[in-house]
MARLUMTOR-298974 format. One record per residue (C-alpha): x, y, z; residue number from 1. Coordinates in steps of 0.02 Angstrom, whole numbers. Layout:
# residues N
<rec u="X" v="Y" w="Z" resi="NUM"/>
...
# end
This chain:
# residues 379
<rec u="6361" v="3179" w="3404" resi="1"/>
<rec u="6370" v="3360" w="3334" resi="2"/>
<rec u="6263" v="3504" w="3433" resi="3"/>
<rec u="6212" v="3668" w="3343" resi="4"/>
<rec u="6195" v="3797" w="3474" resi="5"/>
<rec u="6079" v="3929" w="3401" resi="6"/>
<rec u="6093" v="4050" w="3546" resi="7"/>
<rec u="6217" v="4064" w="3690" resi="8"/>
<rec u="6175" v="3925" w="3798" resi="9"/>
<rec u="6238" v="3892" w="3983" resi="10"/>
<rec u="6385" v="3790" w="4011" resi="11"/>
<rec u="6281" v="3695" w="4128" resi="12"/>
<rec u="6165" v="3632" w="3999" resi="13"/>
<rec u="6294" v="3612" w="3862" resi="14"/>
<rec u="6425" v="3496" w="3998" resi="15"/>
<rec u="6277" v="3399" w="4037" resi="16"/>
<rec u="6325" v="3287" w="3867" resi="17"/>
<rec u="6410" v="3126" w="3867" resi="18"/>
<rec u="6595" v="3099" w="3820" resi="19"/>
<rec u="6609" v="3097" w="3600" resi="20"/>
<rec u="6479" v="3257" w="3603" resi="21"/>
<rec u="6521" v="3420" w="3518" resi="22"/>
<rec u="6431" v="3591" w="3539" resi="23"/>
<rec u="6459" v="3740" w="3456" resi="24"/>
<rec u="6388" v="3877" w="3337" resi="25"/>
<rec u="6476" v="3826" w="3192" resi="26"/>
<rec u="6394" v="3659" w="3140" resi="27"/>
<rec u="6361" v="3631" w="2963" resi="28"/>
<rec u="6248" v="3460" w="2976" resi="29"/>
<rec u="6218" v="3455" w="3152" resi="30"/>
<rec u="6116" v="3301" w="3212" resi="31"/>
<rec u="6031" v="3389" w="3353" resi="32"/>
<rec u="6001" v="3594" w="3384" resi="33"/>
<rec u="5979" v="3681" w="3553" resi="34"/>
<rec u="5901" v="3841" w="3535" resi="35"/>
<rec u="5813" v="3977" w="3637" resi="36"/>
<rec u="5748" v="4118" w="3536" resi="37"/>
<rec u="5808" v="4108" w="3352" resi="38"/>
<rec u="5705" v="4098" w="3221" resi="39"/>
<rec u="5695" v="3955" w="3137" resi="40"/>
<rec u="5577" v="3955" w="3016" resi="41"/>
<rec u="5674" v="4003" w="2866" resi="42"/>
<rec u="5812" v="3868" w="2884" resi="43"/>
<rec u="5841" v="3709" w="2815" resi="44"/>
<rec u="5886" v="3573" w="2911" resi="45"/>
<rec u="6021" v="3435" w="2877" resi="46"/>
<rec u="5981" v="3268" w="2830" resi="47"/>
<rec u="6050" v="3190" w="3000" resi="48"/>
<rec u="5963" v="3319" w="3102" resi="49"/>
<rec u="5842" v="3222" w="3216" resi="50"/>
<rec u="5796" v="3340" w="3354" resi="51"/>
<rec u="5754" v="3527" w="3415" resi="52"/>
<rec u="5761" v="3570" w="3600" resi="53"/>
<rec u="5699" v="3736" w="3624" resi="54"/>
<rec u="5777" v="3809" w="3808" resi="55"/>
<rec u="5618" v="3881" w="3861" resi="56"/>
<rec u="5435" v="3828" w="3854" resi="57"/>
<rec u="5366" v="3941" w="3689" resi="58"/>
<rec u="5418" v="3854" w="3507" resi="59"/>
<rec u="5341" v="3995" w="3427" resi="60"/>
<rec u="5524" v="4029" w="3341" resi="61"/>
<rec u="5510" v="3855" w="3278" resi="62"/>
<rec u="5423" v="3766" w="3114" resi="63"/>
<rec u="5334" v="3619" w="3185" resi="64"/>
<rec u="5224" v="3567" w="3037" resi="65"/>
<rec u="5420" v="3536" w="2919" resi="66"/>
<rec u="5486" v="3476" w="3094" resi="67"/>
<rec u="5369" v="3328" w="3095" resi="68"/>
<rec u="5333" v="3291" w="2920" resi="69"/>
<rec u="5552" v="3275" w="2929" resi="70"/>
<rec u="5541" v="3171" w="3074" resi="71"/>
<rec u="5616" v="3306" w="3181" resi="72"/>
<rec u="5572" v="3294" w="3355" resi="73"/>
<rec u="5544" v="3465" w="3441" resi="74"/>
<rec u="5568" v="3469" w="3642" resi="75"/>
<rec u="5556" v="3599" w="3749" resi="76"/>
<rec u="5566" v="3634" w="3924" resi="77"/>
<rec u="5406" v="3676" w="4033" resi="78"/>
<rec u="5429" v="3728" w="4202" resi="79"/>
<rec u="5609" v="3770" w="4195" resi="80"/>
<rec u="5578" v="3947" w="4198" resi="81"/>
<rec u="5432" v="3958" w="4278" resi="82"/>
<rec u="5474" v="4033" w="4452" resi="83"/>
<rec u="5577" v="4185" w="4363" resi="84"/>
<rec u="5422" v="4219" w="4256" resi="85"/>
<rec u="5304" v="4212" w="4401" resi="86"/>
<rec u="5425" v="4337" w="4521" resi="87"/>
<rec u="5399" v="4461" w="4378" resi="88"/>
<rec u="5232" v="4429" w="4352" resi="89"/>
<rec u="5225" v="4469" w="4539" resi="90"/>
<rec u="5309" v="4629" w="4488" resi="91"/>
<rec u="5203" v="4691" w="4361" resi="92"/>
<rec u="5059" v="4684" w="4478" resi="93"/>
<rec u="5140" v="4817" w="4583" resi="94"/>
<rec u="5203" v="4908" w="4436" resi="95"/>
<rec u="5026" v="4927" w="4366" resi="96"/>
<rec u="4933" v="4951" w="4544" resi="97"/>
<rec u="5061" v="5076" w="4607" resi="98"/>
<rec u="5091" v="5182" w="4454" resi="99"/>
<rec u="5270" v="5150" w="4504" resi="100"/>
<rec u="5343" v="5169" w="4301" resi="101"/>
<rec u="5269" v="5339" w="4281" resi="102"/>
<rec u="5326" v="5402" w="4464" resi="103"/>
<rec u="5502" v="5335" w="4425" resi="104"/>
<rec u="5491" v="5459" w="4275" resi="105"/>
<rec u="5425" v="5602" w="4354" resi="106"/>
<rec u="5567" v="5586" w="4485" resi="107"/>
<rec u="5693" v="5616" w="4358" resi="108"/>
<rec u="5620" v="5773" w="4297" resi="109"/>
<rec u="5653" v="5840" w="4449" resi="110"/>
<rec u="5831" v="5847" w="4441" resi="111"/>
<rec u="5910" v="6003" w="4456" resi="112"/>
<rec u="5788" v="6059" w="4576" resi="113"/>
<rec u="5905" v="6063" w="4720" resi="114"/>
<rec u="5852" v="6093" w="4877" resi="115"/>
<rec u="5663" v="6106" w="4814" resi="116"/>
<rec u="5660" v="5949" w="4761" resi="117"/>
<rec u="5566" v="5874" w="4938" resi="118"/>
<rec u="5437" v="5988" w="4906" resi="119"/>
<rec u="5412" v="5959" w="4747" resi="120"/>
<rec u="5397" v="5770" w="4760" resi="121"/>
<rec u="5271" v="5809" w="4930" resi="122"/>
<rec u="5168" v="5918" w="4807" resi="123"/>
<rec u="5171" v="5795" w="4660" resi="124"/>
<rec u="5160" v="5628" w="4729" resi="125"/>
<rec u="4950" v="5613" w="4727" resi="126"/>
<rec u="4958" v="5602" w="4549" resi="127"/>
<rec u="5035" v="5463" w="4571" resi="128"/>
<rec u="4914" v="5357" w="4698" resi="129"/>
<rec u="4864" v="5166" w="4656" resi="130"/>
<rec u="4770" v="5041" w="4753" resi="131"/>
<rec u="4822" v="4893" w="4850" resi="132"/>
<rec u="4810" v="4739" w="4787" resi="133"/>
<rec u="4744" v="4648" w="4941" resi="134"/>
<rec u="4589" v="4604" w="4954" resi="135"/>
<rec u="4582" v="4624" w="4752" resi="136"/>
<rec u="4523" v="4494" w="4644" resi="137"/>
<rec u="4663" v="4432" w="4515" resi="138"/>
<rec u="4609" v="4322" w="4355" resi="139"/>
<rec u="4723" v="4191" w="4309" resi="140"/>
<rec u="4685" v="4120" w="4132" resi="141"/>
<rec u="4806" v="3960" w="4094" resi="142"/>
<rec u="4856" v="3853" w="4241" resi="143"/>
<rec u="4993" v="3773" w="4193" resi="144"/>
<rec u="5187" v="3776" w="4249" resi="145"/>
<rec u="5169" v="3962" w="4285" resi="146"/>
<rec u="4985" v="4021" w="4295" resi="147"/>
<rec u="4994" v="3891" w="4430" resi="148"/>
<rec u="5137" v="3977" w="4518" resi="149"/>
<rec u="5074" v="4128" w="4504" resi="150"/>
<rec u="4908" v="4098" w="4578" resi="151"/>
<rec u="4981" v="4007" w="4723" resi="152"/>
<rec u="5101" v="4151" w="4760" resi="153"/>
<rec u="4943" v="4295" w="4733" resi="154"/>
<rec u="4829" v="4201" w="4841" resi="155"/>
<rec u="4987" v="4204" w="4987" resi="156"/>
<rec u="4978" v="4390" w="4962" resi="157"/>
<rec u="4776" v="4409" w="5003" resi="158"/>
<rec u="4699" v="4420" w="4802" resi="159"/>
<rec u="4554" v="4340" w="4789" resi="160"/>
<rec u="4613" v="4208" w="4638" resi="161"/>
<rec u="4492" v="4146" w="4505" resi="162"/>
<rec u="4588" v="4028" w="4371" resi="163"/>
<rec u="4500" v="3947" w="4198" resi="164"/>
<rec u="4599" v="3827" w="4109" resi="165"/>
<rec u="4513" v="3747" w="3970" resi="166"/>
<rec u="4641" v="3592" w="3986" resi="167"/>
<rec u="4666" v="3576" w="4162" resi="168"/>
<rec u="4732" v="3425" w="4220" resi="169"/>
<rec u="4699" v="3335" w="4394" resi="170"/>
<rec u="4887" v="3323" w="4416" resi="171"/>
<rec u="4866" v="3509" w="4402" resi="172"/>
<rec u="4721" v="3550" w="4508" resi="173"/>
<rec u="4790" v="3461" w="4632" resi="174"/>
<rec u="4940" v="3555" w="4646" resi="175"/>
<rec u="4844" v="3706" w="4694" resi="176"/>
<rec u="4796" v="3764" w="4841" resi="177"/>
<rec u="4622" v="3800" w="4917" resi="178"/>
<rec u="4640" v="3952" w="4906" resi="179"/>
<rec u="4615" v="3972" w="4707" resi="180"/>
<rec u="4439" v="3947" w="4667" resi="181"/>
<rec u="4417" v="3866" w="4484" resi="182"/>
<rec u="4304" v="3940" w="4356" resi="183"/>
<rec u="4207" v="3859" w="4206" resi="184"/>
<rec u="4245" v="3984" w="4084" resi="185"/>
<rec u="4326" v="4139" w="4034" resi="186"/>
<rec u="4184" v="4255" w="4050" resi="187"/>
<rec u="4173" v="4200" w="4220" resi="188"/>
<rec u="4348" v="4258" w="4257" resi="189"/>
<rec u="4317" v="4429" w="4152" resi="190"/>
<rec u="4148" v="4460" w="4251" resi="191"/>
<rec u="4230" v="4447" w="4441" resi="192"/>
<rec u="4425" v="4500" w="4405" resi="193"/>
<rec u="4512" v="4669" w="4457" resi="194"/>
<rec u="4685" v="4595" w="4368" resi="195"/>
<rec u="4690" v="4475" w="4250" resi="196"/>
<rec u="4847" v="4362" w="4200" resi="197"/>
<rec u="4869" v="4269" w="4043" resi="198"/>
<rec u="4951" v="4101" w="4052" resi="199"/>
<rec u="4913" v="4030" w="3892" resi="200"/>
<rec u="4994" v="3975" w="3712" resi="201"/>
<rec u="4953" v="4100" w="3560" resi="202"/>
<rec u="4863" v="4005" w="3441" resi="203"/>
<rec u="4708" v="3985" w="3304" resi="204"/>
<rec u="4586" v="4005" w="3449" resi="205"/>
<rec u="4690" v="4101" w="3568" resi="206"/>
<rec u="4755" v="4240" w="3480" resi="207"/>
<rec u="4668" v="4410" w="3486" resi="208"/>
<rec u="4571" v="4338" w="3644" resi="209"/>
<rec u="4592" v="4505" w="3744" resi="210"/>
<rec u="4503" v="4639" w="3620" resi="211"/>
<rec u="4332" v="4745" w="3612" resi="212"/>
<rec u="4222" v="4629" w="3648" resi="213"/>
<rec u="4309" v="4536" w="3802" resi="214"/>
<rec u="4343" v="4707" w="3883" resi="215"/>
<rec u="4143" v="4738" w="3890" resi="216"/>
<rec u="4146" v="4606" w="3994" resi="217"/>
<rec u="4244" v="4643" w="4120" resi="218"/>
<rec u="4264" v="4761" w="4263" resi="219"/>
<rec u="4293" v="4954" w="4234" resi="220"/>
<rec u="4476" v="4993" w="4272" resi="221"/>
<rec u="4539" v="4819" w="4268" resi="222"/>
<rec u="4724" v="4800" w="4237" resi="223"/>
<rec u="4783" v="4675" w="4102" resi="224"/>
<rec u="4958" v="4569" w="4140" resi="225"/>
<rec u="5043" v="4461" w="3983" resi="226"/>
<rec u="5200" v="4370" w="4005" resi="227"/>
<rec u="5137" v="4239" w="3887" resi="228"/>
<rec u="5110" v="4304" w="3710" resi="229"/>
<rec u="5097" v="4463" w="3652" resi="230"/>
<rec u="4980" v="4422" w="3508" resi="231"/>
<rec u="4854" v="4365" w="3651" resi="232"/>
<rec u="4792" v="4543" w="3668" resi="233"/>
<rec u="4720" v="4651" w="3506" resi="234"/>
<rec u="4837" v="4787" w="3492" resi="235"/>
<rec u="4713" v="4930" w="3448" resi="236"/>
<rec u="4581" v="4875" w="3579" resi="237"/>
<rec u="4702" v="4867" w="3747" resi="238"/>
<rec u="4742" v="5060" w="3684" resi="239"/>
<rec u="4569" v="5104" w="3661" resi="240"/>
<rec u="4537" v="5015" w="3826" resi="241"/>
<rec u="4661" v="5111" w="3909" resi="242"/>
<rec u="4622" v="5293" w="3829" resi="243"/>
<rec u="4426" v="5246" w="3893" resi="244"/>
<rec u="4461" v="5224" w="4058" resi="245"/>
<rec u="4383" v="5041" w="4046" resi="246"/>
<rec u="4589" v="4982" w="4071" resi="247"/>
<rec u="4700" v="5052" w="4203" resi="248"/>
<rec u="4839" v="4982" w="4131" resi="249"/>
<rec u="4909" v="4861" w="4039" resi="250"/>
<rec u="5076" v="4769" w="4079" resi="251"/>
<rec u="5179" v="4674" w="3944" resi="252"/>
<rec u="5354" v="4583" w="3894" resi="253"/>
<rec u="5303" v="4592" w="3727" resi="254"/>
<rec u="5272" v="4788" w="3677" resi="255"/>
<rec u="5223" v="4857" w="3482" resi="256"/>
<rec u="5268" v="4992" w="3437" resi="257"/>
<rec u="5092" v="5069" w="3435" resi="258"/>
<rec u="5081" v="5012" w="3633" resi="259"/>
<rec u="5275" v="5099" w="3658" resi="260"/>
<rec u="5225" v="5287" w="3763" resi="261"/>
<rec u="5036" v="5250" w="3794" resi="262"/>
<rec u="4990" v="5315" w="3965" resi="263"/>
<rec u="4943" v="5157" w="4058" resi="264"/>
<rec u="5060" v="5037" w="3974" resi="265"/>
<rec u="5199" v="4954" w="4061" resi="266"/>
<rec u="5326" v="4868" w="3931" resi="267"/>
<rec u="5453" v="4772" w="3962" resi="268"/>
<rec u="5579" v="4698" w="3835" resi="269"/>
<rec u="5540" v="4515" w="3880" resi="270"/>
<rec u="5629" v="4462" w="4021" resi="271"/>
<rec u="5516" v="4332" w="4092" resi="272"/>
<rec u="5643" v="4202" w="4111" resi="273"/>
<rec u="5806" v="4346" w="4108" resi="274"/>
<rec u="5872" v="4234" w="4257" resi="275"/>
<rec u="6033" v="4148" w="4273" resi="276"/>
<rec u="5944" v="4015" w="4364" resi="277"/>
<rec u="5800" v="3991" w="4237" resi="278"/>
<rec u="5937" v="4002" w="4093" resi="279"/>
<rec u="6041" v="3877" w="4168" resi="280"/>
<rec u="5881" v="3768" w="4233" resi="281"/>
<rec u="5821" v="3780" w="4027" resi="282"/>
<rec u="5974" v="3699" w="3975" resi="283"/>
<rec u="5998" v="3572" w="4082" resi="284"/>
<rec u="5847" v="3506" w="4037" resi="285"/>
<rec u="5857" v="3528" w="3856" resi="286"/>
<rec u="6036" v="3440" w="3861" resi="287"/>
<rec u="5948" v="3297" w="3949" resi="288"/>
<rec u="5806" v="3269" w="3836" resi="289"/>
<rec u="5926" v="3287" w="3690" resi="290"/>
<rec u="6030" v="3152" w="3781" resi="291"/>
<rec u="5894" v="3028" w="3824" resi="292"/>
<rec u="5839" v="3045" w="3632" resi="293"/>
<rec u="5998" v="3029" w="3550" resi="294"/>
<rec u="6084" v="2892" w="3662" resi="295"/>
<rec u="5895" v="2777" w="3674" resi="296"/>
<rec u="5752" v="2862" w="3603" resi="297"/>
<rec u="5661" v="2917" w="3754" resi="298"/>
<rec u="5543" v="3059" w="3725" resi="299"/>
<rec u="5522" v="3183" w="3882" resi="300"/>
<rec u="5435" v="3355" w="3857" resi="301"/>
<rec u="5401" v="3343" w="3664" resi="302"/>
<rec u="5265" v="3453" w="3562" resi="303"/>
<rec u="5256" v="3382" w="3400" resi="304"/>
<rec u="5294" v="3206" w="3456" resi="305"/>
<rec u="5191" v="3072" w="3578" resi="306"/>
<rec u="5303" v="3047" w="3760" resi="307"/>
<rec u="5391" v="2867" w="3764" resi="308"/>
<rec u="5471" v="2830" w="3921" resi="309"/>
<rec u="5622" v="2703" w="3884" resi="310"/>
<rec u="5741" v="2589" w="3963" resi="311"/>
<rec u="5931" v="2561" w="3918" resi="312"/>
<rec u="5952" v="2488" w="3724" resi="313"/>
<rec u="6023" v="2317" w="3752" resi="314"/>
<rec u="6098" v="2262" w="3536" resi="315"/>
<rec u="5987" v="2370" w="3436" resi="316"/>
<rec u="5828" v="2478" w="3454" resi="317"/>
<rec u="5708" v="2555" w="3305" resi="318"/>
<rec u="5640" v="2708" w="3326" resi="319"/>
<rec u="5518" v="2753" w="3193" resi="320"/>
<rec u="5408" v="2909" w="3203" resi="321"/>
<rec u="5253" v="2911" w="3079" resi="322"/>
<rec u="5080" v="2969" w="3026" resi="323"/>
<rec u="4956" v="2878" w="3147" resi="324"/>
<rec u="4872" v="2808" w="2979" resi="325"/>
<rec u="5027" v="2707" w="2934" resi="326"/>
<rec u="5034" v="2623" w="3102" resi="327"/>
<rec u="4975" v="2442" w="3043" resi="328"/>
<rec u="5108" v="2453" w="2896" resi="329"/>
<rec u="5240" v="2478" w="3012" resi="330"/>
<rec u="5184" v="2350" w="3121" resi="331"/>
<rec u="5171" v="2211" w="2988" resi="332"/>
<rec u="5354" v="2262" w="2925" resi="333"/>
<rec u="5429" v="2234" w="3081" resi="334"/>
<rec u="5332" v="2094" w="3169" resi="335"/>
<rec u="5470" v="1965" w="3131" resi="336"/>
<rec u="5627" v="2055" w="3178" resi="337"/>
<rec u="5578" v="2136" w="3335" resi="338"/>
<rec u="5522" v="2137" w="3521" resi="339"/>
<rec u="5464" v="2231" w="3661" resi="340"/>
<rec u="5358" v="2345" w="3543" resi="341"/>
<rec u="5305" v="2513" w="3632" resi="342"/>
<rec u="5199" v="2647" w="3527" resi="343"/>
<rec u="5101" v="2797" w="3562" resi="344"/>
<rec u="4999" v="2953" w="3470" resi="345"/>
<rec u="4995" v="3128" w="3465" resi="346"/>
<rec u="4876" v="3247" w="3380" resi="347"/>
<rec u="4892" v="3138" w="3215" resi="348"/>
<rec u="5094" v="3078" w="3261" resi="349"/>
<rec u="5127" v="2900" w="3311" resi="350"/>
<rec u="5296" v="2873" w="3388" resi="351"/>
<rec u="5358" v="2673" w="3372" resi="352"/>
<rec u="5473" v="2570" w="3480" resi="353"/>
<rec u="5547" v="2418" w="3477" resi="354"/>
<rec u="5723" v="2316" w="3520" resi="355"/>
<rec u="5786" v="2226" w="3355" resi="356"/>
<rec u="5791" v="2028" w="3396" resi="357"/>
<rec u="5822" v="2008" w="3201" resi="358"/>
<rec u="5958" v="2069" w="3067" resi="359"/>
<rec u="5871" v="2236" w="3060" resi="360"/>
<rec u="5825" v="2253" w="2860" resi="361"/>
<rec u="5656" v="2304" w="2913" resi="362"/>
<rec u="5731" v="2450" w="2955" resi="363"/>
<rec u="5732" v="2489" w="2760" resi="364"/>
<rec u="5567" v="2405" w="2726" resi="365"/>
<rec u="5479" v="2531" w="2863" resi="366"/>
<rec u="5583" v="2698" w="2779" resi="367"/>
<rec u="5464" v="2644" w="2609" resi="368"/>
<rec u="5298" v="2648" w="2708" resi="369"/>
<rec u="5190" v="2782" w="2656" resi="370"/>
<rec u="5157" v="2889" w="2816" resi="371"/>
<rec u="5334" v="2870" w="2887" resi="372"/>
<rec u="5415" v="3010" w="2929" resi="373"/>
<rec u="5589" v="2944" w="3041" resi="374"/>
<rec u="5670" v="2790" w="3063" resi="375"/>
<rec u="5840" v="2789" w="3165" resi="376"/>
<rec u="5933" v="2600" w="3217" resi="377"/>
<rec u="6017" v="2661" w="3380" resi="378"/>
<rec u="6159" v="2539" w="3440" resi="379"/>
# end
């Protein structure tokens, strides 16, 4: 099997492949591609290529409408990274209480100041003065991997935590503690929060969610984290927010231009998961899902395609991913060559499994079916 490495990807992830495996950056028709942030939507993919694994949790960078309609599965890796982006998420609500950035700043002007430079810094420091954030209430929109994490963790430090997650699951809520009181929607979070930390995928309904209208909602001088996306927040309206008074600041890993210099912004240049250990945790688990894919067509941690947990293939195994209204086709074509049939759906995606008991020509019977997007033989 031939690897396309998009991006520089840890050794850890990229020895975790079996004997035969090659990875590198020079693969012309690669039949799988590891990637972190590359863009992607502007290539075209090899025949052979049958799967994406994005080292990280956002596939922003990736097309997932041509990955699917190719049969392309698309993994990525949730959680893997999610204790470096909540320790800086931890950060920025210092950096933004404290007025830390802008002190930092100041300090350097003072050089050259010799020995004046103690009372200078004694003189100049109350411009600098910020509240604690103990005792404060902190908004935590999107519990998953990392709003979870990072509610936990602010909770430990005395906030007050309200979280709203319109797709909260029990395994989720029960991972949090007591001390994180769940809301039943966003304007309740907005109404009651001093911070507020955005946890979320940028999409049709999410983008723009932070913007004139939200801020009237909340609390004047409330202080706006996102390590999620930066199209979450309306540019123009966190800077109006901000020159208002109605935002105290507003802290980001994803800064515009327009945002770059505005008093009350902290930017950073995206180093959520800038960790060794959340690089190397990425790509062990993309190397694993690409693995368990590849060698038996197990699907772990997929976006575009339904999970499938799978055992070892023992002769021959079809996989066969297709439009969910093609399902009974696919069925019918292999009902006499097959066994142990497994098949699930995703958001319009069916994914279909079954061990060969037969010579395996339905294999080319099933590629004709209207609907049908994938079908590998594996063994």
């Amino acid at each position: 099997m031939n690897i396309l490495t998009l991006n520089k990807i840890a050794k850890c992830g990229t020895d975790r492949f079996p004997e035969g495996y090659m990875c590198s950056d020079d693969v012309e028709a690669p039949d799988a591609i590891m990637v972190r942030s590359a863009a992607m939507h502007d290539m075209e993919f090899a025949a052979n290529t049958v799967a994406i694994a994005r080292a990280g949790a956002g596939v922003n960078n990736i097309p997932l409408d041509k990955c699917t309609q190719q049969g392309i599965v698309v993994f990525n890796t949730p959680g893997a990274n999610a204790n470096a982006v909540k320790e800086l998420v931890l950060c920025g609500l210092f950096l933004s209480s404290r007025r830390i950035p802008a002190a930092m700043d100041w300090c350097k002007t003072l050089k050259g100041e010799g020995a004046n430079v103690s009372k200078l810094v004694e003189k100049g420091k109350s411009q600098f003065v910020g509240p604690e954030i103990s005792g404060k209430t902190l908004g935590v929109i999107g519990l998953g991997a990392i709003g979870a994490k990072v509610a936990i963790a602010a909770a430990a430090l005395g906030m007050n935590v309200v979280g709203y997650d319109a797709f909260l699951s029990e395994q989720a809520a029960s991972a949090l503690t007591t001390d994180v009181k769940i809301v039943d929607s966003l304007d309740d979070v907005y109404a009651v929060s001093d911070y507020i930390s955005l946890h979320l995928p940028c999409n049709d309904s999410t983008k723009g969610m932070i913007n004139a209208e939200t801020f009237a909602k909340m609390k004047d001088g409330v202080r706006i984290l996102n390590f999620a996306r930066g199209e979450l927040v309306d540019n123009m309206s966190v800077i109006e927010a901000l020159g208002s008074g109605k935002a105290a600041a507003y802290v980001t890993d994803f800064p515009t231009d327009e945002q770059i210099g505005v008093d009350g912004v902290v930017a950073m240049p995206h180093l959520g998961a800038s960790t060794p250990e959340s690089e190397d945790n990425c790509a062990v688990m993309a190397a694993d899902e690409l693995t368990a894919y590849l060698e038996k067509g197990e699907i772990i941690n997929s976006v575009n395609v339904p999970a499938m947990r799978l055992g070892a293939v023992k002769g021959k195994r079809i996989c066969i991913i297709h439009a969910d209204s093609a399902l009974a086709d696919v069925m019918a074509a292999i009902q006499n060559c097959t066994e142990n049939v497994n098949t699930a759906a995703k958001k319009g995606v069916s994914y279909t499994v079954a061990d060969m008991c037969g010579c395996g020509e339905c294999a080319k019977t099933v590629e004709a079916i209207d609907g049908v997007y994938r079908v590998r033989v594996i063994g």
